[in-house]
Phi, psi and omega in degrees: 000111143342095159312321200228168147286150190267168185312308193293334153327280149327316153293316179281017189269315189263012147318289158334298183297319217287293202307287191311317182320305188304284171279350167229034181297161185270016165299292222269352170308292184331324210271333176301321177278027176270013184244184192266328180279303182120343175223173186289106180301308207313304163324311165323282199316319198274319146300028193219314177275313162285286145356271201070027174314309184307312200282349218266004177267332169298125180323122161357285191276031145247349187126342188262177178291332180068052160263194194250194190285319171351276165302334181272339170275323180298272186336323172280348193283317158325312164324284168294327190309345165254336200095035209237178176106340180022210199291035169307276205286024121248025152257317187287332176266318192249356192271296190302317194285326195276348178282267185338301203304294211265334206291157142265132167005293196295314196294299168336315167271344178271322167272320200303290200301351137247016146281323167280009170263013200060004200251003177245108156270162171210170193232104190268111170273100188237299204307177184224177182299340205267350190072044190243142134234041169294167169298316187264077148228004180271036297204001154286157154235172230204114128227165169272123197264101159089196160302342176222197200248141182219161171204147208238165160119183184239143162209165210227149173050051163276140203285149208002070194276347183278353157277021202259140157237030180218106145279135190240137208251090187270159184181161201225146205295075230322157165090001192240202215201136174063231163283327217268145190060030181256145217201140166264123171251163168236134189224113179280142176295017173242006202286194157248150229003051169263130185224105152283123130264142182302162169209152171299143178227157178260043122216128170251042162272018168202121192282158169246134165251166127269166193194129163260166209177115170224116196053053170278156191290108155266184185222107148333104185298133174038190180331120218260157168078001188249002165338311215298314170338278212297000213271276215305334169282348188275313209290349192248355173250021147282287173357267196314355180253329175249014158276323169302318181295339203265306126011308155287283166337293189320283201288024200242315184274000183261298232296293174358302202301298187308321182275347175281327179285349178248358170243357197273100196250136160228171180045026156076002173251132174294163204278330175320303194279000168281136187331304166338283158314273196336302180309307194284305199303323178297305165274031153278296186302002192253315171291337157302324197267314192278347177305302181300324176298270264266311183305290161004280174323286184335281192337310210277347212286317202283348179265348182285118164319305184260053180262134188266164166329298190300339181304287156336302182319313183268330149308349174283307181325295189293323178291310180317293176340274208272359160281349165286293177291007162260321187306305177318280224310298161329305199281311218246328182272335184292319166326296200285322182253005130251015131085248201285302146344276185258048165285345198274139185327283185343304178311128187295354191275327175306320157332337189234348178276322133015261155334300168246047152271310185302326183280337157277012185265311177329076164097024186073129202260173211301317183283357184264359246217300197283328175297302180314307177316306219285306189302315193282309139005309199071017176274000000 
């Protein structure tokens, strides 16, 4: 494993910031999140034509940048640090990567190249009401009518799914049971019988759906009832991906705290030089700095070709765990130290605390995270 960034990394890192600072800052997230979508198409697009951001985790010959997981975490990391990207992580990340995973070849070139180009979003739809996203938690089901496909069931807390316009859809063959028949469908969302509703979430810089499916028409991603690997591989470089966004968010709620704590005077002293402070802003900085080791590490195991499942598995575990629980840490002592002030709407801190309450729930939250490691371990 590579310790640093290569120069060209550093650069497109600070592109990324340049681009977000400017143009997705978190004034227009706040503001955005009074709408129904949460984001700009225009932006979208003008970060998809410049960037190429939507694309950069996708192969060349789809249409994309053709980099690795590297580059898609310094951009999510980026990402977060304003609270920005509106449906990045779920078309550019958990939509594209579960498409890569399952698709044939021919189904790959016919969807990717317009999520990287923007002009297409998509939505990886899994959880069921029940919140599992195990194998036997999966319970829509899928069969073939005819020439084609239909799939039926509900599934929740899908991440933008009502900006989505391709859904890929996990749901399972009647009769089977646990990973064996579980199948990725692509389904459009404008289709007959499909219904998204929006639902409120306690963060609000990022939309949620619910989403019912009744005989709606699909396409099997590859091999119908064979999905669940490629399932089970999106879902841990989801982990690992809002360990990057979270990441970002962290040091973005320390940098916050310290410029506020070094202009904030009480007793004729800034509120910085006092004991208190310093000590909580120092252990921040120390669970951010392993936090940061942990996301890094993610990035890279996930970017190696031959990297095996199990591999991935423990590196989503570990990044998730422990980038969640700094972010909370970040989010909620960045609260505390600017004190009265920042309980108040105006303030950006609830917005990131937010964040990372919600983002730590996501795709499993830390102690379920910890359980899993303990298991593939044997502790």
């Amino acid at each position: 494993m590579d310790f640093a960034f290569s120069e060209e990394q550093d650069e497109f890192r600070a592109m990324v910031r340049r681009f977000v600072e400017e143009r997705w800052p978190v004034a227009e997230v706040r503001r955005l999140a009074e709408t129904e979508t949460g984001f700009e198409r225009a932006i979208w697009k003008q970060m998809a034509a410049e960037l190429g951001l939507q694309g950069l985790a996708i192969p060349e010959a789809y249409g994309g940048q053709g980099f690795g997981f590297l580059e898609l975490g310094i951009a999510l990391e980026e990402l977060g640090r304003q609270l920005a990207g509106g449906p990045f992580l779920a078309s550019a990340c958990l939509a594209a990567q579960a498409i890569l995973g399952a698709a044939s070849e021919a189904q790959r070139a016919a969807l990717l190249p317009a999520i990287a180009s923007g002009d297409s979003i998509a939505a990886l739809a899994v959880l069921e009401p029940d919140g599992r996203a195990a194998p036997e938690g999966v319970a829509a089901t899928c069969r073939k009518v005819g020439g084609g496909w239909r799939v039926s069931g509900a599934k929740t807390c899908v991440v933008d799914g009502q900006n989505a316009d391709l859904l890929v859809v996990a749901a399972r063959e009647p009769g089977s049971a646990g990973a064996q028949g579980v199948s990725l469908l692509a389904v459009r969302a404008d289709g007959p019988g499909v219904e998204t509703t929006a639902v409120p979430g306690l963060d609000l810089t990022r939309k949620l759906a619910d989403l019912v499916l009744r005989e709606a028409p699909a396409e099997p991603l590859g091999a119908p009832g064979a999905a669940w690997p490629a399932l089970s591989r999106a879902l841990d470089l989801a982990a690992i991906a809002l360990a990057a966004e979270g990441t970002g968010a962290a040091a973005r709620c320390l940098e916050s705290a310290v410029a506020y704590a070094r202009t904030r005077v009480q007793f004729a002293r800034p509120i910085g030089s006092f004991q208190a402070i310093k000590h909580r802003a120092a252990e921040v900085m120390l669970e951010l700095e392993s936090a940061r080791s942990a996301a890094y590490w993610s990035w890279w195991v996930a970017a190696q070709a031959d990297a095996d499942a199990g591999a991935v598995a423990e590196a989503a575990s570990v990044a998730k765990s422990v980038c969640s629980d700094a972010f909370l840490r970040a989010a909620a002592d960045s609260l505390h130290i600017h004190g009265g002030i920042g309980f108040t709407w105006e303030f950006d801190c609830h917005l990131f605390l937010r964040r990372a309450r919600a983002s730590a729930q996501l795709f499993g939250d830390p102690v379920a995270h910890r359980a899993r490691l303990a298991e593939r371990l044997g502790l």
